[in-house]
FIDOMI-753904 format. One record per residue: x negated, y, z of N, C-alpha, C in turn. Coordinates in steps of 0.1 Angstrom, whole numbers, plus 5000, padded with zeros to 4 digits. Layout:
<nodes>
XYZXYZXYZ
...
</nodes>
This chain:
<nodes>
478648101655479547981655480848011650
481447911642482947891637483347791640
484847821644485547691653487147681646
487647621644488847621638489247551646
490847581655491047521662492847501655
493347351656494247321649494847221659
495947281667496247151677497547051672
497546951671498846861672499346851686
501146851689501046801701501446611701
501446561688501546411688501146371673
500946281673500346191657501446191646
502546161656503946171642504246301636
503446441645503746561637502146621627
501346451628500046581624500246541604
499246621602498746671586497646551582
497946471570497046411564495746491560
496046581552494946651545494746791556
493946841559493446891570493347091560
493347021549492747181543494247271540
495547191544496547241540496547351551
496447331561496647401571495947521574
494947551564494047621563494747771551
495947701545496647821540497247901545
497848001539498448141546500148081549
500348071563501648061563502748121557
503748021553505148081545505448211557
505948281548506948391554508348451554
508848301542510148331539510648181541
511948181547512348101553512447971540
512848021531512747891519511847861514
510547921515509147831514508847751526
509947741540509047681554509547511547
508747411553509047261548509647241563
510747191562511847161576511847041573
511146921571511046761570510746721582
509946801589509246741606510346791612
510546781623511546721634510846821648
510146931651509446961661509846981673
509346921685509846931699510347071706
511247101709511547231711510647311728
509847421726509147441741509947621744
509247631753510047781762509447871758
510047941757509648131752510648211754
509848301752511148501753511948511740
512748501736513148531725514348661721
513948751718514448911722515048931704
516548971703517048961694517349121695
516749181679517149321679518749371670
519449421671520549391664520949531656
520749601645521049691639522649721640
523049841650524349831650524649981645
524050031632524050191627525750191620
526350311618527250291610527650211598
526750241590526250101580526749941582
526849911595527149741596528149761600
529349851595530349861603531149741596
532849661601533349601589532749451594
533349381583532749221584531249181587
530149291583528849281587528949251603
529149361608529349351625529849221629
530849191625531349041631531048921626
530448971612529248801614528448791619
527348941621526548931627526648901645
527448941652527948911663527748731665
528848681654529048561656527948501655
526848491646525748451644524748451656
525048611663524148611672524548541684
526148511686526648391696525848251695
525948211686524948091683524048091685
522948201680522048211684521848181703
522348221708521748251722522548101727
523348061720523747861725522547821724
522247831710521047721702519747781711
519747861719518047851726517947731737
516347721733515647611742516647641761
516547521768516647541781516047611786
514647601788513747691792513247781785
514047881791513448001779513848161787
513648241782513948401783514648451771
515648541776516348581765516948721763
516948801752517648961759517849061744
519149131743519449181732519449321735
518649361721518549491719519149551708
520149691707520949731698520149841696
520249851682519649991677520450071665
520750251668520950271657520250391657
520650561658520350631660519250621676
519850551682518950511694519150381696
518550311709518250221713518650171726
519250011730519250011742519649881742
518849831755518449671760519949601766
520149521764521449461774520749431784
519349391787519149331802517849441804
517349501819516549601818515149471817
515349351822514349251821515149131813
513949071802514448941799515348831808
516448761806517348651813517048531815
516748491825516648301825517748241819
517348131809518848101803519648021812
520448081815521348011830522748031827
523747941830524747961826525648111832
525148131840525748281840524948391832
524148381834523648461819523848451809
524448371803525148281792526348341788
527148341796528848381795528948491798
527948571806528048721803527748791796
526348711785525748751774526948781758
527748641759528648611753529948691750
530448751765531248861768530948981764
529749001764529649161758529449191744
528949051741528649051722530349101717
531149061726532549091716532749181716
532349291726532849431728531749511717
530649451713529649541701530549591688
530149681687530149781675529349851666
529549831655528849961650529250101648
528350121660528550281665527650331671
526450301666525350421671524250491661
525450531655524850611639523750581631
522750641633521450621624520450481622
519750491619519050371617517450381624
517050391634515350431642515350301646
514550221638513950071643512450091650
512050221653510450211654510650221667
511650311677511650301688511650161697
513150091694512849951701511649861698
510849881687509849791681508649851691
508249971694507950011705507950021718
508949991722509549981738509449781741
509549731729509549591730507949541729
507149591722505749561727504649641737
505549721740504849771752505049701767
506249601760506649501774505549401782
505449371792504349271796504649171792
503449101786503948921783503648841789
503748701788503648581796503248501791
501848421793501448331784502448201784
503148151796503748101793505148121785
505948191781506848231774506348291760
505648251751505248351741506748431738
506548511732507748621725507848611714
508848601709509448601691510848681695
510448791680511748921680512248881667
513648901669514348861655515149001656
514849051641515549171637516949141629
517549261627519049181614519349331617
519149361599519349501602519749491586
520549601579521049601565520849721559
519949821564519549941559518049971556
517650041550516250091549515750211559
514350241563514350371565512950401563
512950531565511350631556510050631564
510150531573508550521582508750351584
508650291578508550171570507450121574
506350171570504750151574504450201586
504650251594504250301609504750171613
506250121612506750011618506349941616
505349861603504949761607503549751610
503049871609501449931618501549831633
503049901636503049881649503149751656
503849661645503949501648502449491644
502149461636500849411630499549401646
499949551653498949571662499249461674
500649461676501249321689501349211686
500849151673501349021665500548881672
499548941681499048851687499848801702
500448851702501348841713503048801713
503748871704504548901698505148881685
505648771678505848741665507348801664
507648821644508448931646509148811628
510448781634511348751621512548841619
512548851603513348991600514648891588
515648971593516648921586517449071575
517349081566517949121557519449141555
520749181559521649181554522849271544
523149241531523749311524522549371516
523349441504522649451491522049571496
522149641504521349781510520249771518
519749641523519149641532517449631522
516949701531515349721522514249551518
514049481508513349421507512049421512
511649571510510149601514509849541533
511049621536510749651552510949471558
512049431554512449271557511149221557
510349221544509249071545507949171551
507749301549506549361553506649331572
507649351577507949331592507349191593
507949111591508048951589506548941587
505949001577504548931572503548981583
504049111586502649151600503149101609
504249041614504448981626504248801627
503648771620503548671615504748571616
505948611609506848531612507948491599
509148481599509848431591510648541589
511048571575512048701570512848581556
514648671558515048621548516048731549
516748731527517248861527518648791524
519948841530521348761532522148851528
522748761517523648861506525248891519
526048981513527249031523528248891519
528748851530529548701532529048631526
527548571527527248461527527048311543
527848271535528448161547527248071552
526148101546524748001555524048131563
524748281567524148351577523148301592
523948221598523948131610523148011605
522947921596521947831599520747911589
520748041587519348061583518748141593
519348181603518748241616518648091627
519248001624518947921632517747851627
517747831614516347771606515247871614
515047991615514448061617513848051636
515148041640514747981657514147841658
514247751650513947651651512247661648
512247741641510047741638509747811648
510947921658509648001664510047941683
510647821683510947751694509947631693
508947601682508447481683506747491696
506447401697505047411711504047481697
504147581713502847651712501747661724
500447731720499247731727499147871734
499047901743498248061744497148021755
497248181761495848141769494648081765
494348111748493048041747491848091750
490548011757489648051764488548031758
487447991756486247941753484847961764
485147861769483447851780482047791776
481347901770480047851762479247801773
479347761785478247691800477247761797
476447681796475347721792474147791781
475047841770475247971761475748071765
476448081773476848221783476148331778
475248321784474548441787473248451771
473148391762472948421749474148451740
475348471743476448481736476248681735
476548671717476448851720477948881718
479148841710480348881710480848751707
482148711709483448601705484648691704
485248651690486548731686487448581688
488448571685489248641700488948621712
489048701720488548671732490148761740
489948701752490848751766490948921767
491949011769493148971771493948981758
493648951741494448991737494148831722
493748751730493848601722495148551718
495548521709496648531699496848381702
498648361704498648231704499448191695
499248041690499447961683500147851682
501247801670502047721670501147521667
501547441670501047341664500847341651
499347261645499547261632499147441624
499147511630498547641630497047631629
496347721626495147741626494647881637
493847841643492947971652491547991646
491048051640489748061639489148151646
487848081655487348171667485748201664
484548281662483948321656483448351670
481948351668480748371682479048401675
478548511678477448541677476348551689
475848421687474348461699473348561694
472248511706470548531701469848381699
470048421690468848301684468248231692
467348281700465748321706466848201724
467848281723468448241740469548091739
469648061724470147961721470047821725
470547751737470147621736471347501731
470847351734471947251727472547261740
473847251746475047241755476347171749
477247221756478747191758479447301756
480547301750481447451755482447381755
483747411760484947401768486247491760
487047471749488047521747489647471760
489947601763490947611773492147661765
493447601771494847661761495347621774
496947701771498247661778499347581766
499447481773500647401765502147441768
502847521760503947561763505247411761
504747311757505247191760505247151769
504347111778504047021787504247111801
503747261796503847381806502447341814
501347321809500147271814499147311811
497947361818496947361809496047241807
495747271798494447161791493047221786
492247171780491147161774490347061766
489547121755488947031748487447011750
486246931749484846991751484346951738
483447061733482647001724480847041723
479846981711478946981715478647151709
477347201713477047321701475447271700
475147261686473847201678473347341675
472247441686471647521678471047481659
470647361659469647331647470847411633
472247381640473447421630473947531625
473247671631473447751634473347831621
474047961617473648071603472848131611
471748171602470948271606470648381600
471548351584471148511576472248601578
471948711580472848781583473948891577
473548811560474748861550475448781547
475648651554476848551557477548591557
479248571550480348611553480548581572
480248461575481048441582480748581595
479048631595479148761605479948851602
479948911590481148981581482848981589
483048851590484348801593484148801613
483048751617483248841633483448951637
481949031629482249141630483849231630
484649161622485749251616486949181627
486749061631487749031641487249121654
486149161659485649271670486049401669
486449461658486849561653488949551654
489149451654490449441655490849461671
489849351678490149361691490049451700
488849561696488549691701489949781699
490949761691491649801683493449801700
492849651702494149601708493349601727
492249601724491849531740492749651750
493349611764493549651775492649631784
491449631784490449591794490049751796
489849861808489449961807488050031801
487049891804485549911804485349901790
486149821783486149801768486849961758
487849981768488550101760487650201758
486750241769485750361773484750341763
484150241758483350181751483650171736
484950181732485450131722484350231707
484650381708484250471696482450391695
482050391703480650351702480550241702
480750121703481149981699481649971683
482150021685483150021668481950081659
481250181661480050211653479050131650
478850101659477450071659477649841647
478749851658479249691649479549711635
480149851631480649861620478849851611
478049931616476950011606476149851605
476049781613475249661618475349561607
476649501605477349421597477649431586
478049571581478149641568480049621570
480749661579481749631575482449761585
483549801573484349961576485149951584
485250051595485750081603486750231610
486950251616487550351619486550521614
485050481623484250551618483750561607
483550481598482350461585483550481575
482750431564483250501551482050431539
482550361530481250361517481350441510
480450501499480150611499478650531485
479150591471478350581463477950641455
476250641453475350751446475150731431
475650841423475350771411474050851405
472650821398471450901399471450931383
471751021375471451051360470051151360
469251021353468051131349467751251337
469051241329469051331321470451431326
469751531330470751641332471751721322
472751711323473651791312473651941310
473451971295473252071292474652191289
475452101293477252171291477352271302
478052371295478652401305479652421310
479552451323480752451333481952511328
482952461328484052641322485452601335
486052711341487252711348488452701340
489352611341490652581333491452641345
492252711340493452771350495252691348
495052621360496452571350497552661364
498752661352499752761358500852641371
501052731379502552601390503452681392
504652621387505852731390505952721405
506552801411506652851424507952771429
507852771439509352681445510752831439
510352971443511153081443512053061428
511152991417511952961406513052811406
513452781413513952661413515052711429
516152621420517252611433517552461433
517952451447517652301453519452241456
519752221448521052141450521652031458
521852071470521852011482522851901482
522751731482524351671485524551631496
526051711495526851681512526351541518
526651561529526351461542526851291536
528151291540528851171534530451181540
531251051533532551061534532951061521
534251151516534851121502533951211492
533651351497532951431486531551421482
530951271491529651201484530151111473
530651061476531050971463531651031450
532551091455532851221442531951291436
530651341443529251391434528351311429
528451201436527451091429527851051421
529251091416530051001404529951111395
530451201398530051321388528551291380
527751321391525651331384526151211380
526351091381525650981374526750991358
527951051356528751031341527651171334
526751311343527051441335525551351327
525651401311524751351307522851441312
521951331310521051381316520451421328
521751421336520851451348521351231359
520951201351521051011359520351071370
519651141374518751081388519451151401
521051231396522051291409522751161412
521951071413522750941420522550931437
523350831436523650861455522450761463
521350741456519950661458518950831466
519350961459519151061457519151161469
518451211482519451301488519551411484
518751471472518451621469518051591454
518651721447518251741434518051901429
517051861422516152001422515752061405
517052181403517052231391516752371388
515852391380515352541376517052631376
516252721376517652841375517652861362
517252801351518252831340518852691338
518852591341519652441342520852491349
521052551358522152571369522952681362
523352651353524252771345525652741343
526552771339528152781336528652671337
528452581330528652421329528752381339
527352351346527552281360528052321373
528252511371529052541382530952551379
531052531365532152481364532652341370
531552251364532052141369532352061381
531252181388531452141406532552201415
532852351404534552401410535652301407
535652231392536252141394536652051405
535551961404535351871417535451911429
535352031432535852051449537552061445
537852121435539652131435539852021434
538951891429539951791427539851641440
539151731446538451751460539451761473
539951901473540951941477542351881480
542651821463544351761460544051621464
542951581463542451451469543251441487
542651571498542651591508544151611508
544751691503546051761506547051621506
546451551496547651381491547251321506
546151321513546451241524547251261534
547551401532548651461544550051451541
550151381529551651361520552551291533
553451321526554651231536554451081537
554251051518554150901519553150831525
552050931524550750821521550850711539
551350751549550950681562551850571557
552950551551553850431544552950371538
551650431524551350331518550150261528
549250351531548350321533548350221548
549550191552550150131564550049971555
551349981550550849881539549649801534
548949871528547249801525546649761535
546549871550545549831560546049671566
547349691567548049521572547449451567
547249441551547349301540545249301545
544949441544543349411548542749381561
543149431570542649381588543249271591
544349221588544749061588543948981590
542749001580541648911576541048931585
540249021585538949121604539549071613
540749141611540949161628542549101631
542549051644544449041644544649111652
543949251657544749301663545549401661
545749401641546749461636547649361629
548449381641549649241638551049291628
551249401628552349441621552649591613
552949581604552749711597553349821604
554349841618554849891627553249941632
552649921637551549891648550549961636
550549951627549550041614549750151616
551150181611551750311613551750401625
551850321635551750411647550250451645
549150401646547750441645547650551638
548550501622547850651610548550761619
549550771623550550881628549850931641
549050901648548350951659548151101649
548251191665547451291656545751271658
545051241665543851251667543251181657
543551071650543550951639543051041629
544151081625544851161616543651261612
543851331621542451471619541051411619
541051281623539451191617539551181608
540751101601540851061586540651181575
540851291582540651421572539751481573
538851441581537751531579536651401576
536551321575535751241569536351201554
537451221552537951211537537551051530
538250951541537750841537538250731531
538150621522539350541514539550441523
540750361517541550281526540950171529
539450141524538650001534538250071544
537350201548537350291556538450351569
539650351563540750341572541250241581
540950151576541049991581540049931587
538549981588537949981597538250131608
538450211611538450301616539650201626
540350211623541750121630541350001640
540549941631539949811636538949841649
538849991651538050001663538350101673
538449991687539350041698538749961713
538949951723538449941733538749801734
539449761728539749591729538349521725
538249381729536949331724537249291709
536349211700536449191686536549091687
537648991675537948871676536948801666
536048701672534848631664535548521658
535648471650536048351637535348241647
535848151651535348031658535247881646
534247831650534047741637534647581644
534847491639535447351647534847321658
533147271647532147241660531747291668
532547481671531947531681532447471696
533847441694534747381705534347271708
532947201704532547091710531247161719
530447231712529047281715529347401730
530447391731530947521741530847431759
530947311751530747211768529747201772
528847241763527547211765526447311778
526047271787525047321796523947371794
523247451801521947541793520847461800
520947291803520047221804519947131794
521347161788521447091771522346921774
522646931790523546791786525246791784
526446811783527546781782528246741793
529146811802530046751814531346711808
531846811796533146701790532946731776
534246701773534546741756535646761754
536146811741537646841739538546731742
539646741742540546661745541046561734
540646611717540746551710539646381714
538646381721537646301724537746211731
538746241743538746191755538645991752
539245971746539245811741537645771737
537045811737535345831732534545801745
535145961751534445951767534845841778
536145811775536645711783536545601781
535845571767535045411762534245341774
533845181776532945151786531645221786
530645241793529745271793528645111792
527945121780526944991776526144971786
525944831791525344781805523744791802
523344831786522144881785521444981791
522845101787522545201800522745231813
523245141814523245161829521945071835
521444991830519844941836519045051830
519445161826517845241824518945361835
519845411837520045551845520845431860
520345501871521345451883522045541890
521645651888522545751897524045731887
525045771896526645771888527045881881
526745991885526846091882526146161871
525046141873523946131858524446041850
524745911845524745861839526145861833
527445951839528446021833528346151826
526946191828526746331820525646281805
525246161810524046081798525146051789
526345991785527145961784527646031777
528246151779529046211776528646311763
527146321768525946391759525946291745
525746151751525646101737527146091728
527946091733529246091723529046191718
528846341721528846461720528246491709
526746391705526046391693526546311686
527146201688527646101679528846241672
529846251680531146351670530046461663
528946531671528746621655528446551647
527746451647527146381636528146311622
529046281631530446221621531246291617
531446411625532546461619531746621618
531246651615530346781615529046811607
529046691599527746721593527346811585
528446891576528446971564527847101574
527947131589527247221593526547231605
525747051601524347031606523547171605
523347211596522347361599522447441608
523547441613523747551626523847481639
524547351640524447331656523047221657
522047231652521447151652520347191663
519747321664519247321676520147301689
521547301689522147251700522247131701
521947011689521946861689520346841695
519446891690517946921694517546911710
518347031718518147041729518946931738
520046901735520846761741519446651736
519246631728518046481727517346501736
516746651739515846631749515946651763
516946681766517746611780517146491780
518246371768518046261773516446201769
515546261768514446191763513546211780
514146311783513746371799513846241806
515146191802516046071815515845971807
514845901800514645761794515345731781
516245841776516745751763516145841746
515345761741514545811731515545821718
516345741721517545731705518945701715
519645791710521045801715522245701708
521345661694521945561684522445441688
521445401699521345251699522045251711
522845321718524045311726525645381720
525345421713526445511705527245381693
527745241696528045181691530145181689
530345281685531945351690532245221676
</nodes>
């Protein structure tokens, strides 16, 4: 049996043509079609945040800011929890958060104190520690990455999503020209989710992670079941099956695949079961099963295609009786079906009836030994990487000493006069480099520059007095020299201190900040007050009677009316917080906030 299971949760969101849906979902946020409108339902949504040296600088603080929004714009009902990764890893909550207003403002508080400062770049660990978490069919889980680096086990990581993707969806955000293309959409594609790659200060950062929350907050299904009644007990396997049934968004596709015995086959009923993470309900479908309809040859793709979803599940099941079972299950399904597995292997015979009369001969080919070759190590980083990467990339012929490069590997007669000239060079010129920073002038100039450049970052370099004192620390001082670093480098170094980080606040955020994590509005700025203090239409008040409610119904709808009018240019970003206010009021009787919004 094959079942395609394709749920709508209303008529205004379903698909004319039925086979569209039957395509491979987008995976990049500008192939998704955002024309539907979808109801927002509850989930975990666990935000991993790359905070390696690398994002240090304006990266850090947009990312910050972005991830502020982010955690406004979640559903009311939902779970929420941030994970920072660089050299290591670590959760802000030891358990996911109810979005509740104190979880909210504490969440908010510590985003400003983030840094980039936890050196290296190990994404495999939290991507590990995060799917080994228990899930909840009611909360599905979507993990959003934002990371601007590459690293060299690329493929393990997304081994490892690919294996929890049934549980677990995984969107990856790219930022700055260093961040790996591969790893962005390979994460994204096994996680079945959305990836996009964000150039450095691009100003649509925030509504492309909100575009991205918005697809993985729409109703979904889990918990799906299947009760064959009375096929039960002729049933030989169903992929997916419990506990590791993959759930699904509306408009998604499940294909669920079931093999009887023929012989034990009769006409019944079976029973599909789901949880509605909209309604927070379960439901079910019933349908008929027509033995007469059944495949019976058994080089059908579609056994081909059970078989190989049994092989996945064996792969993922937590059921003990199944784990014990698994090497021998996996065999026997693999040899059965014709389809490869952990065990098997194809393997082909080729038969020549005329034997060759050639003969054999041994070719010796020569390998130089590593002992002939010296390995030209480049420094760590700081000023004398960039000074050798500049060097290899002008000396002619050797292009590939670029700083893409960590090692370069030249015979011992390459390594002759020339190039140990030119590297004594470069450390002397290396040296006078270092010696000039200890100049008298330089804490004058470089006081100077850092003012005109943290201005912008940060204000908490208010005066070129207040620069100076910093370069003149001694401790400062002996960092700046041993990392040998230029004056954007200096100016972030400065920029970071025990004070929290000052986030760029956008207009409409000072509206969206009134807003409640049940999504209705108790006031508004003060610029408004004449708005809120308008009559209240005697339309609404024959649909709300409580007083108090219907001063928060109220207040909600102006609150969409001003973004609407005066905020539109960045509709993209507060729009999941416009989203979850409608659905307040659609809770309390009002379907259109328009038709009282007559200012």
């Amino acid at each position: 049996a094959h079942i395609s299971f394709i749920p709508r949760v209303s008529d205004e969101h379903g698909v004319e043509d039925s086979e569209e849906t039957k395509e491979e979902q987008p995976t990049e946020l500008n192939d998704v079609d955002d024309k539907d409108d979808p109801d927002v339902a509850s989930g975990e949504f666990i935000f991993i945040l790359d905070r390696s040296g690398s994002m240090g600088g304006t990266r850090i603080t947009t990312a910050i800011e972005a991830l502020s929004l982010f955690i406004q714009s979640l559903p009311s009902d939902c779970k929420f929890n941030i994970v920072s990764f660089g050299g290591k890893f670590e959760f802000m909550y030891k358990t996911s958060q109810k979005y509740e207003k104190k979880a909210i403002d504490q969440t908010l508080t510590k985003l400003k104190y983030f840094k980039a400062n936890m050196g290296g770049t190990n994404m495999l660990d939290p991507i590990v520690a995060i799917t080994s978490l228990k899930h909840n069919y009611k909360y599905p889980r979507n993990v959003f990455i934002l990371t601007d680096g590459a690293i060299s086990n690329t493929d393990t990581v997304v081994n490892k999503i690919k294996e929890y993707n049934y549980c677990t969806r995984v969107h990856t955000f790219g930022i700055g020209s260093g961040a790996s293309a591969y790893l962005v959409k390979e994460t994204a594609k096994a996680g079945l989710g959305t990836s996009a790659m964000i150039p450095d200060n691009d100003p649509k950062i925030k509504e492309k992670i909100i575009q991205a929350l918005k697809m993985a907050s729409k109703p979904a299904f889990t918990d799906i079941k299947v009760d064959w009644k009375e096929n039960n007990g002729a049933l030989d396997f169903q992929c997916p099956r419990a506990p590791v049934s993959r759930y699904i968004y509306e408009e998604e596709s499940l294909d669920i695949y079931a093999i009887f015995k023929k012989s034990a086959l009769v006409e019944s009923e079976l029973e599909l079961c789901f949880f509605n993470t909209f309604t927070q309900s379960k439901d079910s479908i019933v349908l008929k099963v027509d033995p007469a309809l059944t495949i019976t040859s058994q080089d059908d793709s579609v056994f081909k295609l059970a078989a190989k979803e049994n092989l996945v599940h064996y792969k993922r099941t937590t059921d003990p009786e199944e784990i014990a079972n698994t090497t021998s299950s996996s065999l026997a399904l693999s040899l059965k079906y014709s389809v490869l597995s952990d065990q098997t292997a194809f393997f082909g015979k080729i038969k020549n009836k005329e034997k060759s009369t050639l003969e054999m001969k041994t070719i010796t080919i020569p390998i130089r030994k590593m002992r002939d070759f010296a390995i030209l190590q480049r420094p760590g980083s700081g000023m004398y990487r960039g000074r050798i990467g500049g060097i290899m990339r002008k000396c002619g012929g050797m292009a590939r000493g670029s700083r893409q490069m960590d090692t370069m590997m030249l015979s011992k007669a390459e390594c002759a006069a020339p190039i140990k000239g030119m590297m004594v060079n470069s450390a002397a010129s290396l040296f006078t480099m270092s010696n000039a920073i200890k100049g008298s002038a330089a804490p004058e100039m470089r006081a100077r520059k850092a003012v005109k450049k943290s201005s912008k970052a940060n204000e908490k370099c208010k005066s070129e007095k207040e620069v100076k004192e910093k370069f003149e620390s001694r401790d400062l001082m002996r960092h700046v020299e041993e990392l040998g670093v230029d004056d954007e480098d200096e100016c972030d170094i400065m920029a970071e201190s025990t004070q929290s980080c000052v986030i760029p606040t956008a207009d409409y955020q000072k509206v969206v900040s009134f807003q409640e994590p049940q999504g209705y509005f108790k006031a508004l700025p003060s610029k408004y007050k004449d708005l809120v203090a308008a009559s209240i239409p005697e339309e609404l008040k024959a649909i709300i009677s409580d007083e108090k409610m219907i001063a928060f119904i109220w207040t909600t709808i102006v609150a969409l009316y001003v973004l609407e009018k005066d905020y539109q240019a960045s509709k993209g970003e507060w729009t999941m917080i416009a989203k979850k206010a409608k659905t307040f009021l659609k809770k309390n009787g009002i379907k259109d906030f328009k038709q009282f919004a007559n200012f």
